[in-house]
NUKOLGU-933617 format. One record per residue: residue in one letter; y, x, z of N, C-alpha, C in turn; residue number from 1. Coordinates in nm, 4 decimals. Each point is the difference from the previous one (the first is absolute). Example, Ala and Ser with C-alpha at 12.3 -4.5 7.8 and 13.67 -1.06 7.14 Angstrom:
<recs>
['A', [-0.5690, 1.3190, 0.7800], [0.1190, -0.0890, 0.0000], [0.1200, 0.0900, 0.0000], 1]
['S', [0.1050, -0.0350, -0.0720], [0.1190, 0.0820, 0.0060], [0.1090, -0.0770, 0.0730], 2]
</recs>
This chain:
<recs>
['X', [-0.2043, -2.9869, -0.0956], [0.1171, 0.0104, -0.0854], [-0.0356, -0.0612, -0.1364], 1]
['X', [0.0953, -0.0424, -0.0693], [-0.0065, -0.0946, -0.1179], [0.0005, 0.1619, -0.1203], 2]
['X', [-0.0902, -0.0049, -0.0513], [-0.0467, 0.0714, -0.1258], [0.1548, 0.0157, -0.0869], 3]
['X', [0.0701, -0.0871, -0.0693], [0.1680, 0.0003, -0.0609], [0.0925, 0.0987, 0.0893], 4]
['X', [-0.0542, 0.0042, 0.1493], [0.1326, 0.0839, 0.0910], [-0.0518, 0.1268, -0.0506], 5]
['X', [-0.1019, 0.0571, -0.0074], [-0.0545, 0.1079, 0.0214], [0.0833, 0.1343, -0.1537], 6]
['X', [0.0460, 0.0850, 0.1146], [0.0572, 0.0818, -0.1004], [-0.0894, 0.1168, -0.1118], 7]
['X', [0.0912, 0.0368, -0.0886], [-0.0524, 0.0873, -0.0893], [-0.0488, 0.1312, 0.1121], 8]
['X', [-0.1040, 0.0511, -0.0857], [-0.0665, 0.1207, 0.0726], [-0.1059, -0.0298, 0.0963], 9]
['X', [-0.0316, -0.1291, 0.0626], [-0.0733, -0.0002, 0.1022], [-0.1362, -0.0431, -0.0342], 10]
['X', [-0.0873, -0.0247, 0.1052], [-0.1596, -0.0167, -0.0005], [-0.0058, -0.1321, 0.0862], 11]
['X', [-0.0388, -0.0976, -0.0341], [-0.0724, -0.0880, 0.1163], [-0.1254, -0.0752, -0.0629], 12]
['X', [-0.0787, -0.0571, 0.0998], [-0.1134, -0.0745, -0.0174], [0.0449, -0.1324, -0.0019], 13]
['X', [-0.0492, -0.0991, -0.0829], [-0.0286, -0.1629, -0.0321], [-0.0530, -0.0135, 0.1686], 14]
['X', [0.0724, -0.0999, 0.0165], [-0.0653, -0.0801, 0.1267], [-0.0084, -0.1542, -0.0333], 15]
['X', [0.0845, -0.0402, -0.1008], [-0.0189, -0.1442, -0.0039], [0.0385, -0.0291, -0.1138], 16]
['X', [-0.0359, -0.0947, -0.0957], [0.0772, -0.0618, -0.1136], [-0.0336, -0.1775, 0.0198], 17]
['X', [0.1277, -0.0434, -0.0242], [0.0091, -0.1398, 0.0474], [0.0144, -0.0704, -0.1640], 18]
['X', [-0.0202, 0.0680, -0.1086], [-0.0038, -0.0727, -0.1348], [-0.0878, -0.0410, -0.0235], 19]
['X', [-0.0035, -0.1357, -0.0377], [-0.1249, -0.1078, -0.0490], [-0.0287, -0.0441, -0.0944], 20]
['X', [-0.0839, -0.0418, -0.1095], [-0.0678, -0.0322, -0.1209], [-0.0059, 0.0777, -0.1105], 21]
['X', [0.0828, 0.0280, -0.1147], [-0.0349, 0.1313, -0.0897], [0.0689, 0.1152, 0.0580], 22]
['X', [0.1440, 0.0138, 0.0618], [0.0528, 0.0965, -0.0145], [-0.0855, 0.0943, 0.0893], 23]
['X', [-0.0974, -0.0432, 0.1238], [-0.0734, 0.0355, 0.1102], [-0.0884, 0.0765, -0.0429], 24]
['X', [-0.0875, -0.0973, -0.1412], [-0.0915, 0.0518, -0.0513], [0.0053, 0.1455, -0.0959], 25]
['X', [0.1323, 0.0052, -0.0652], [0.0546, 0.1041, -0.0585], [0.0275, 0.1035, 0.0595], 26]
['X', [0.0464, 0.0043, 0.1038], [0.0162, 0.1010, 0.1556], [-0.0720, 0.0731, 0.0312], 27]
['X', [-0.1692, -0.1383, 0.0253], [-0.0910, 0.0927, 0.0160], [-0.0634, 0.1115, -0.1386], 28]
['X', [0.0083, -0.0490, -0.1061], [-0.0526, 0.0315, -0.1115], [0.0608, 0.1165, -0.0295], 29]
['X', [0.1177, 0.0261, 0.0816], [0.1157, 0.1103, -0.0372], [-0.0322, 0.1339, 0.1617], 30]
['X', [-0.1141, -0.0627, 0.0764], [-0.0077, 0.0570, 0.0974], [0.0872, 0.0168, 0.0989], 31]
['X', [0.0762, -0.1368, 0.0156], [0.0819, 0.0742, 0.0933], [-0.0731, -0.1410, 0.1206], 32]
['X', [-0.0761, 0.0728, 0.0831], [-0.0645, -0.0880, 0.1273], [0.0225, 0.0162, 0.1015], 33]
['X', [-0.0103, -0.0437, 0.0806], [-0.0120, 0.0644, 0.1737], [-0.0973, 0.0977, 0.0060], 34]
['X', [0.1039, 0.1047, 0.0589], [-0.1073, 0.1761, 0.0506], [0.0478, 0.0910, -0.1077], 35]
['X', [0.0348, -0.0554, -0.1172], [0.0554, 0.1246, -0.1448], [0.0918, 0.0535, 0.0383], 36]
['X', [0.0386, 0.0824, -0.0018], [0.1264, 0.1117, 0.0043], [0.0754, 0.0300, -0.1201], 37]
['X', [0.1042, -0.0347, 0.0346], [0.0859, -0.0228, -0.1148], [0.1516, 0.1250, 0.0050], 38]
['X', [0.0442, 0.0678, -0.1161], [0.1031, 0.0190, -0.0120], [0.1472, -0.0106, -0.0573], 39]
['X', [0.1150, 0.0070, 0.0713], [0.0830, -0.0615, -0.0766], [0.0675, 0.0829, -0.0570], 40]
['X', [0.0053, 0.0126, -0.1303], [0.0958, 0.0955, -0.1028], [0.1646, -0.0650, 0.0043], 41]
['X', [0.0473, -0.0949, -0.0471], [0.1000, -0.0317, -0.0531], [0.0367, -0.1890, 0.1221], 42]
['X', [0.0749, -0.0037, 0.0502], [0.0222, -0.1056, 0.0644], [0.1424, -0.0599, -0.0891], 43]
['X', [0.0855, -0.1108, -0.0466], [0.0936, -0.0567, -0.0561], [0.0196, -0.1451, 0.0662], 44]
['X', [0.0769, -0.0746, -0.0337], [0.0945, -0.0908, 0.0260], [-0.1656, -0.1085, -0.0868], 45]
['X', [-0.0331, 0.0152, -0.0889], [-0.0775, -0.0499, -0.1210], [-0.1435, 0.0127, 0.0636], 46]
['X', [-0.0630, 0.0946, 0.1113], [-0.1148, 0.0395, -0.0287], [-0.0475, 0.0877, 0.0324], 47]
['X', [-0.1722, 0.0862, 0.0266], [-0.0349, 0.0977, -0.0022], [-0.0778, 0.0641, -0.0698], 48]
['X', [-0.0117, 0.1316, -0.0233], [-0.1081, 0.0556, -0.0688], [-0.0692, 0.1097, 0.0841], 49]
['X', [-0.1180, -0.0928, 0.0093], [-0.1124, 0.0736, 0.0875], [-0.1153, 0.0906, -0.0519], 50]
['X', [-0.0721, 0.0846, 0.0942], [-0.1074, 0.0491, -0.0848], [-0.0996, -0.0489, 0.1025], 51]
['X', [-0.1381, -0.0430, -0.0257], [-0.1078, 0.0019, 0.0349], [-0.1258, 0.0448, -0.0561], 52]
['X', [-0.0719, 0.0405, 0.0539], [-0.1355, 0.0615, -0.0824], [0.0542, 0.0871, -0.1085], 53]
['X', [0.0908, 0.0483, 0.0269], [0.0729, 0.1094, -0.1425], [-0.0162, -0.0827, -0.1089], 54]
['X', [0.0744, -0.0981, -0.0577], [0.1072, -0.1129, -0.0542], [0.1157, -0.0294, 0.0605], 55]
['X', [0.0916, 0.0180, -0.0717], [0.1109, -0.0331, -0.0358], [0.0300, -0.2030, 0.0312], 56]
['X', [0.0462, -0.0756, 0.0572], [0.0508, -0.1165, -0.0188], [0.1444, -0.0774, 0.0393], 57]
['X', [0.0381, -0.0684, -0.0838], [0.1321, -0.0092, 0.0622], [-0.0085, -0.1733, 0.0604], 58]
['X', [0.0367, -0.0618, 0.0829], [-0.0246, -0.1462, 0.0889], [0.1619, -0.0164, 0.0237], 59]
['X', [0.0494, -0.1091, -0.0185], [0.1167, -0.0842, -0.0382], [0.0191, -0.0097, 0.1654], 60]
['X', [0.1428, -0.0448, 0.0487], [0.0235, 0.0411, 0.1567], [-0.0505, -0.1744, 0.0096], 61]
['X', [0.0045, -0.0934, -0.0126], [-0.0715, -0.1605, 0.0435], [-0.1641, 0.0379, 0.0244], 62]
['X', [-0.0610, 0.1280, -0.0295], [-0.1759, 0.0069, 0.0055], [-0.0255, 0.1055, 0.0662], 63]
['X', [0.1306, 0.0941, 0.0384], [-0.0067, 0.0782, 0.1318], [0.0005, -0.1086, 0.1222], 64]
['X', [0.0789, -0.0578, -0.0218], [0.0570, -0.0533, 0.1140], [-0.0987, -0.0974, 0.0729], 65]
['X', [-0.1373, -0.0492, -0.0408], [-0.1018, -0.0081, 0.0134], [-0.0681, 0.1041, 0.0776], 66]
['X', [-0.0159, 0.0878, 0.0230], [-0.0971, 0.0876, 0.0301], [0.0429, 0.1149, 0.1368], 67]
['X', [-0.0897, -0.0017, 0.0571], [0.1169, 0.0559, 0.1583], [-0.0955, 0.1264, -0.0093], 68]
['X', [0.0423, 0.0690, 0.0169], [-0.0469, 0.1615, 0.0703], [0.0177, 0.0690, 0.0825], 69]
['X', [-0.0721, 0.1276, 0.0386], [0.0316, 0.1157, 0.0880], [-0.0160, 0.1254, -0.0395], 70]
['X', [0.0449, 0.0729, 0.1128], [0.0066, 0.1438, -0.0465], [-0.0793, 0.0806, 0.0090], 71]
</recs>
């Protein structure tokens, strides 16, 4: 499943991110990799705001939409 579908309240793991050159590198730097477990607080039309590693981040819906997950 594409990371942007994924509703408020839920849990899934990174299985893939298909973003390439800085924004990729920022991703990782932000921890969000394949195997992290991620949660989703707030889902919008605009975007999400996730928590990982207990941080707070919010990712624009064009840099979800990159990144596929599971449950």
């Amino acid at each position: 499943m594409i990371l942007s579908k994924a509703a408020a309240g839920t849990s899934h793991t990174i299985t893939a991110c298909h973003s390439t050159g800085p924004t990729r590198a920022r991703l990782d730097s932000l921890g969000l990799v394949e195997g992290e477990r991620v949660d989703v607080l707030s889902s919008s039309w605009a975007g999400l705001i996730l928590e990982i590693k207990g941080s707070r981040l919010a990712l624009c819906k064009a840099v979800a939409d990159t990144m596929e997950v599971s449950d």
